[in-house]
One Martini backbone bead per residue (centre of mass of N, CA, C, O) as a GRO file, in nm:
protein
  268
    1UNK     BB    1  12.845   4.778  -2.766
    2UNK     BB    2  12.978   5.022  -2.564
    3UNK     BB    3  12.809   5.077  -2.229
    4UNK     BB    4  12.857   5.342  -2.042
    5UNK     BB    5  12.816   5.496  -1.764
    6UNK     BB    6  12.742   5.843  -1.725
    7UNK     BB    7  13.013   5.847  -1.536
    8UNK     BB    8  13.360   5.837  -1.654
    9UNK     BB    9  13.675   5.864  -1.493
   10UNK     BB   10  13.946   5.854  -1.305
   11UNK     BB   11  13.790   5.916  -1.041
   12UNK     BB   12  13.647   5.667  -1.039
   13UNK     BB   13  13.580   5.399  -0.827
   14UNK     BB   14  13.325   5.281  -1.037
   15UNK     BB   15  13.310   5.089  -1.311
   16UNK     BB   16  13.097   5.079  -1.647
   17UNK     BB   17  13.038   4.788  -1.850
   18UNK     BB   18  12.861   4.715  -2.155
   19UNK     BB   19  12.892   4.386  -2.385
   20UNK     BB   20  12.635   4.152  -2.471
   21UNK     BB   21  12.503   4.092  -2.167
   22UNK     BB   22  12.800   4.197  -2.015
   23UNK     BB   23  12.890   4.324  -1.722
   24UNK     BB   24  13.130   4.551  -1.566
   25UNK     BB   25  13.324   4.573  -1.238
   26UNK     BB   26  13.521   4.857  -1.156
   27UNK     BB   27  13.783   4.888  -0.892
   28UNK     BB   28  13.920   5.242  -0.901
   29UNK     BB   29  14.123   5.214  -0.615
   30UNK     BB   30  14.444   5.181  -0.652
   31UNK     BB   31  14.606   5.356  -0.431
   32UNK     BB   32  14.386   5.135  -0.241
   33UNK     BB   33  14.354   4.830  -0.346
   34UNK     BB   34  14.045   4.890  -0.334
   35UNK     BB   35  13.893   4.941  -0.096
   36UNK     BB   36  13.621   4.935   0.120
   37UNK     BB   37  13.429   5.181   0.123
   38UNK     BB   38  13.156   5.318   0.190
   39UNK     BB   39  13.140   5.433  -0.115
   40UNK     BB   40  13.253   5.180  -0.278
   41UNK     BB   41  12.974   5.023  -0.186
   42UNK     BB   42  12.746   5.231  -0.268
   43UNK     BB   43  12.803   5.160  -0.540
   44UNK     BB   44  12.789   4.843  -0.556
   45UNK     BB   45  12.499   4.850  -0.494
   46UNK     BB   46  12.395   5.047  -0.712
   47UNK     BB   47  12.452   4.834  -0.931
   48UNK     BB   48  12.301   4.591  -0.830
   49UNK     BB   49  12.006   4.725  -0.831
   50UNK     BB   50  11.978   4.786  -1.122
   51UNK     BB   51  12.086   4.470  -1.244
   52UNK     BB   52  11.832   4.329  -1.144
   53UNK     BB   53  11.623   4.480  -1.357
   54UNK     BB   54  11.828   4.410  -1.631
   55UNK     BB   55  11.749   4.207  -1.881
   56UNK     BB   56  11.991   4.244  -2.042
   57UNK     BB   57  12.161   4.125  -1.843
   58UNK     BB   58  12.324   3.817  -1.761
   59UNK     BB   59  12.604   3.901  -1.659
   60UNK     BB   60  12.883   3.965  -1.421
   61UNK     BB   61  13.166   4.119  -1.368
   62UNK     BB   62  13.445   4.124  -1.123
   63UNK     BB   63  13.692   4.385  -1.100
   64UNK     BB   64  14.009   4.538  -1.119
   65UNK     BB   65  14.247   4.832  -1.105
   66UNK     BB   66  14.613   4.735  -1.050
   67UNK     BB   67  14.726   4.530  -0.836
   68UNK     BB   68  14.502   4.483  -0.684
   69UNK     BB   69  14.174   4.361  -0.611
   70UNK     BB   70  14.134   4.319  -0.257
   71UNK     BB   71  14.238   4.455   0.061
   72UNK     BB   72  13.994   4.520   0.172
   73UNK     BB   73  13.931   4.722   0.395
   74UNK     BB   74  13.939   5.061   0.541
   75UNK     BB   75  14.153   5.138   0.829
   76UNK     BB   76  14.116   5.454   0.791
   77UNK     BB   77  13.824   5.464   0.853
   78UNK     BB   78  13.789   5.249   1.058
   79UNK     BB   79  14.004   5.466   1.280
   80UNK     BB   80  13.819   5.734   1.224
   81UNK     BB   81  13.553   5.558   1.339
   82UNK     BB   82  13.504   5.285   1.624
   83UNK     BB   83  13.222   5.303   1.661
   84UNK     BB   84  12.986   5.095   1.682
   85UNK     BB   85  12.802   5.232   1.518
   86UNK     BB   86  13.010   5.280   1.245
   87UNK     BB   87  13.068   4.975   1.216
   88UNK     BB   88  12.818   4.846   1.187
   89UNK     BB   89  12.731   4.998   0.937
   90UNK     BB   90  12.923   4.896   0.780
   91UNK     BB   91  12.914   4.572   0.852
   92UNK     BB   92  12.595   4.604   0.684
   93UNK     BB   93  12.697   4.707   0.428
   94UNK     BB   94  12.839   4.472   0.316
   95UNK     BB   95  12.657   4.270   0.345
   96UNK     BB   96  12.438   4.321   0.203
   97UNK     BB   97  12.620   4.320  -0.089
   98UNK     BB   98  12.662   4.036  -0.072
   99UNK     BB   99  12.406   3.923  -0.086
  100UNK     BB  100  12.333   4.065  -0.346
  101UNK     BB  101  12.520   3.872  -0.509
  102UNK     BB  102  12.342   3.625  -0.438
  103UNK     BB  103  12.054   3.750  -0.576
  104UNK     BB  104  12.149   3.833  -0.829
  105UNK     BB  105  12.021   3.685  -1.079
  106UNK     BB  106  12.298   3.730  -1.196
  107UNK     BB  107  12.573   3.599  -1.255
  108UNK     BB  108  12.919   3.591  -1.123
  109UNK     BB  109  13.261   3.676  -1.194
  110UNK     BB  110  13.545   3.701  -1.095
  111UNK     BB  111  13.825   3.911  -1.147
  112UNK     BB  112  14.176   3.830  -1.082
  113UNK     BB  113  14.447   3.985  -0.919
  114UNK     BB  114  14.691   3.973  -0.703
  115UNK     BB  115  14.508   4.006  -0.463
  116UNK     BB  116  14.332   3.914  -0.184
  117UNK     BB  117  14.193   4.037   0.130
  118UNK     BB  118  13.988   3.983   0.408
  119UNK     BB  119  13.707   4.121   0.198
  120UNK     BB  120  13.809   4.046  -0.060
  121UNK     BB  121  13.811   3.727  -0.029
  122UNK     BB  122  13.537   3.734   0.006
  123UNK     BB  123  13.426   3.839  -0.278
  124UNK     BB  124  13.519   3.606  -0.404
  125UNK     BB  125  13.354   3.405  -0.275
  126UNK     BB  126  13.084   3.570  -0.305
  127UNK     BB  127  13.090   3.487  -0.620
  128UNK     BB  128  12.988   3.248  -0.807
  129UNK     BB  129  13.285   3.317  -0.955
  130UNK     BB  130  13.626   3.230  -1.058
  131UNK     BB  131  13.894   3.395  -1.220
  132UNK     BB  132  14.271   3.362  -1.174
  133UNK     BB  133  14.582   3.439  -1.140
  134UNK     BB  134  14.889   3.257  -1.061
  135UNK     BB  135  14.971   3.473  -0.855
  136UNK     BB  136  14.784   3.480  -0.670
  137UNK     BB  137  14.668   3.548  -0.358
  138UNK     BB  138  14.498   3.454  -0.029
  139UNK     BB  139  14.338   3.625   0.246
  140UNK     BB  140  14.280   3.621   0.607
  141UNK     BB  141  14.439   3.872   0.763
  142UNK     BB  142  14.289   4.020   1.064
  143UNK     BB  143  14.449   3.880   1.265
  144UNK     BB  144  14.728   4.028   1.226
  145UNK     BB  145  14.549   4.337   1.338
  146UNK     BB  146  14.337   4.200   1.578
  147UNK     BB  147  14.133   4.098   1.342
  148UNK     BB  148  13.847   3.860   1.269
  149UNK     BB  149  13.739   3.737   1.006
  150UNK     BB  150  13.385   3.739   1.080
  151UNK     BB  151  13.276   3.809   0.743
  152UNK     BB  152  13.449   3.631   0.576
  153UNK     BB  153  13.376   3.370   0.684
  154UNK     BB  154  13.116   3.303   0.579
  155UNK     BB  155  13.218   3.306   0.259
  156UNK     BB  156  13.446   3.102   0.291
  157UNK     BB  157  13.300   2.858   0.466
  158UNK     BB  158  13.128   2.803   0.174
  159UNK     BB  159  13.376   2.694  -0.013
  160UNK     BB  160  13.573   2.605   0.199
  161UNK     BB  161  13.672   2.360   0.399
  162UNK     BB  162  13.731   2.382   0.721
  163UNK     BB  163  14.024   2.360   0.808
  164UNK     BB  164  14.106   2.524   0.551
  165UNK     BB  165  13.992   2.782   0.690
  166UNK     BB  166  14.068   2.766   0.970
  167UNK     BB  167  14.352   2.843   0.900
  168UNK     BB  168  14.364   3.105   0.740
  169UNK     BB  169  14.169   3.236   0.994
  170UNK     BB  170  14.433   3.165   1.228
  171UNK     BB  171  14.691   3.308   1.037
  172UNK     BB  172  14.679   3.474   0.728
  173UNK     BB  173  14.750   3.338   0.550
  174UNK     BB  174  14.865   3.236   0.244
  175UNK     BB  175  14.749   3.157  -0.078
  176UNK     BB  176  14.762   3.087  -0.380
  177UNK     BB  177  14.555   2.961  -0.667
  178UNK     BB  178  14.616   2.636  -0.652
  179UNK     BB  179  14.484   2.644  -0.415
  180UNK     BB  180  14.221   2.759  -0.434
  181UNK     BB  181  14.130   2.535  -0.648
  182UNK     BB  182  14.146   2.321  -0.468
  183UNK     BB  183  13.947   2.438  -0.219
  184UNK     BB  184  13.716   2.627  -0.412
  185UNK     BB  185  13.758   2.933  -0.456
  186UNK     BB  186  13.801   2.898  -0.738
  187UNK     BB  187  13.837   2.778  -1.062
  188UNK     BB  188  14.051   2.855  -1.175
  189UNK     BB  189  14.407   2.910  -1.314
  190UNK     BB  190  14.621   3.168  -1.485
  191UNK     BB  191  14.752   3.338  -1.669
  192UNK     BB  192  14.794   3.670  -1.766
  193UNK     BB  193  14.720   3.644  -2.076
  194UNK     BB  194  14.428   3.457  -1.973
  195UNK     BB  195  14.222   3.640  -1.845
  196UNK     BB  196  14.015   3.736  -1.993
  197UNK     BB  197  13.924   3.520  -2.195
  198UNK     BB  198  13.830   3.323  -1.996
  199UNK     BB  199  13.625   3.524  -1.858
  200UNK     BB  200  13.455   3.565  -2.140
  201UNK     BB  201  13.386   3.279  -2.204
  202UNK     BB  202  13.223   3.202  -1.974
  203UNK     BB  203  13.012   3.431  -1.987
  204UNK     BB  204  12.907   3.381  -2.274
  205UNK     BB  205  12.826   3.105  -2.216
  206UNK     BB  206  12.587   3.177  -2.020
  207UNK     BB  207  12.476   3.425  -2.189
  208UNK     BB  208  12.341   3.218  -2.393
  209UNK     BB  209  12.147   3.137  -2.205
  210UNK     BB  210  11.857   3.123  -2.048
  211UNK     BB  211  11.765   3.383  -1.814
  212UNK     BB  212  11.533   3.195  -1.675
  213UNK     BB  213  11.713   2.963  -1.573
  214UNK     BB  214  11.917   3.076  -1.437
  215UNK     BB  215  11.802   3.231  -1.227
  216UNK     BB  216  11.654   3.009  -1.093
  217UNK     BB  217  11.875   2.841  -1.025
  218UNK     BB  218  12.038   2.990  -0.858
  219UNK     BB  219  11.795   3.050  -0.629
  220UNK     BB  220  11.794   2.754  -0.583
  221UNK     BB  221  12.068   2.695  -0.497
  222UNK     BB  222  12.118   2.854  -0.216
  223UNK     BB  223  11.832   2.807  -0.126
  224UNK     BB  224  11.939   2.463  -0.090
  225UNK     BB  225  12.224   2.560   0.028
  226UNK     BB  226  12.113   2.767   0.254
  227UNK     BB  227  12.131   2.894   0.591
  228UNK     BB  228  12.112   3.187   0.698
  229UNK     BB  229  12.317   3.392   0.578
  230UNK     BB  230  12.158   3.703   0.720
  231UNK     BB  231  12.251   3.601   1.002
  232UNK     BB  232  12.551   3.540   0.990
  233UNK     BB  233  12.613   3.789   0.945
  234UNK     BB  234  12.525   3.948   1.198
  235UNK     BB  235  12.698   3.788   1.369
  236UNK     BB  236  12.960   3.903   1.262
  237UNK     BB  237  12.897   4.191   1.290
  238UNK     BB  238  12.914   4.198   1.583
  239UNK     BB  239  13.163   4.104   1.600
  240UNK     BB  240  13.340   4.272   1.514
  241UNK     BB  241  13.258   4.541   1.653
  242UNK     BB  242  13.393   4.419   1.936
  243UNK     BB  243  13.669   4.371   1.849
  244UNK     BB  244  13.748   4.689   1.739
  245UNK     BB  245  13.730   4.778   2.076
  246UNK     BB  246  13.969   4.703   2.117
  247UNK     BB  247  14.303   4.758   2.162
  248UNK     BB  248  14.475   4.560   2.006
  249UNK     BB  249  14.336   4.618   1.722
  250UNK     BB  250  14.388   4.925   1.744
  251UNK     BB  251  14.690   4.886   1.735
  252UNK     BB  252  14.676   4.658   1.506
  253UNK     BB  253  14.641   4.895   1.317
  254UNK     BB  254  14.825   5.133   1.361
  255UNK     BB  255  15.086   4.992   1.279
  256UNK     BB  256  14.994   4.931   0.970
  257UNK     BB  257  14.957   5.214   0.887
  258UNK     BB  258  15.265   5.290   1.035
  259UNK     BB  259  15.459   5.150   0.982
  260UNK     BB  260  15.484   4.879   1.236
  261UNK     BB  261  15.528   4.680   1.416
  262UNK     BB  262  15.379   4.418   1.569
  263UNK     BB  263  15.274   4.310   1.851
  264UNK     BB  264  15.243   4.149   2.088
  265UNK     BB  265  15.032   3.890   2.174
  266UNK     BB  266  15.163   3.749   2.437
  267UNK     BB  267  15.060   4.046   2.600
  268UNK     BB  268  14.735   3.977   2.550
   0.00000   0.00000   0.00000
């Protein structure tokens, strides 16, 4: 039986279904591609906080709907308060939420679609497993509006091989759905009329599994692979707000807001 979370609108700009053992939490702000405002962080932090506690729930899927998983960073509420204090606070925010993601008992799988990049990209890396359709792009594209990707490469470099890392976070560039299975950003790439049985195949496969071995494993998984995760973070997120605080950022910021050219960086 599917039980909805007590408000669920079209308003809503995070929902929430339970079915089985497995929790689904979908992106719903489609008219600005999902991006990841203050407020839709704050919801699902709350989701995963309550998510952490709740021994029903085995799986946890993270979806989006509209055209695109998650286009990052809402760079209009970013350019609408620069201050350190403010940039701070978001990706204090984030950082938060990713790691939260990773702390989380229950196993995480992306159900990606359309695009992800940036911060969606982060997403998509920091999440337990990930299964996307192949028309998925994925880029960390902060470079491209001279912000660079330095929260989402947290992410990305515990993924993807070095090199494979640093050309997508210093050129901005897409890579396809089967380049990212490649580099080991998601498990999977599948048609799209297979994506929704492939993503609850795997979930349901987990949730099957006993949620006492599962917890212990996953926390085990990380912290015998992480070293400082929220060290990382805290460094990025420094590197982050410095970044912000630039005139070249904040132009070639406004440029892709006002859609114009973006600046000659060669001559910044």
């Amino acid at each position: 039986m599917t039980t909805p979370t007590e408000t669920q609108s079209n308003e809503d700009i995070l929902l929430r279904e339970d079915q089985g053992g497995i929790a689904t939490l979908t992106l719903n702000r489609p008219g600005k591609f999902n991006a990841l405002s203050t407020e839709l962080m704050g919801r699902i932090q709350q989701q995963l906080d309550q998510l952490a506690d709740d021994t029903s729930i085995r799986v946890v899927i993270l979806a989006a709907n509209g055209k695109a998983f998650c286009a990052g960073h809402d760079l209009m509420e970013m350019d609408a308060d620069p201050s350190p204090e403010a940039i701070g606070a978001l990706f204090d925010q984030c950082s938060r939420m990713m790691v939260s993601l990773t702390e989380l008992p229950q196993p995480v799988i992306a159900r990606v679609h359309g695009i992800a990049t940036a911060a969606g990209c982060q997403l998509v890396a920091q999440c337990d497993l990930a299964v996307a359709t192949e028309d998925v792009r994925f880029a960390t594209s902060g470079i491209n509006v001279g912000l660079f990707c330095g929260t989402p490469m947290v992410a990305v470099t515990r993924n993807l091989p070095r090199k494979q890392a640093m050309e997508m976070l210093l050129t901005g560039d897409f890579i396809d759905a089967a380049t990212a299975q490649h580099y080991g950003l998601i498990n999977r790439a599948v048609p799209a009329d297979k994506l929704d049985e492939t993503v609850l195949d795997l979930a349901e496969n987990i949730a099957g599994q006993g949620p006492a071995f599962i917890a212990a494993g996953k926390k085990l998984f990380y912290r015998q692979i992480e070293d400082g995760l929220g060290a990382a973070y805290e460094e990025a997120t420094r590197t982050m707000v410095e970044n912000m605080q630039r005139d070249d950022a904040r132009q070639g910021i406004k440029a892709f807001l006002d859609k114009r050219d973006m600046p000659d960086w060669q001559d910044r």
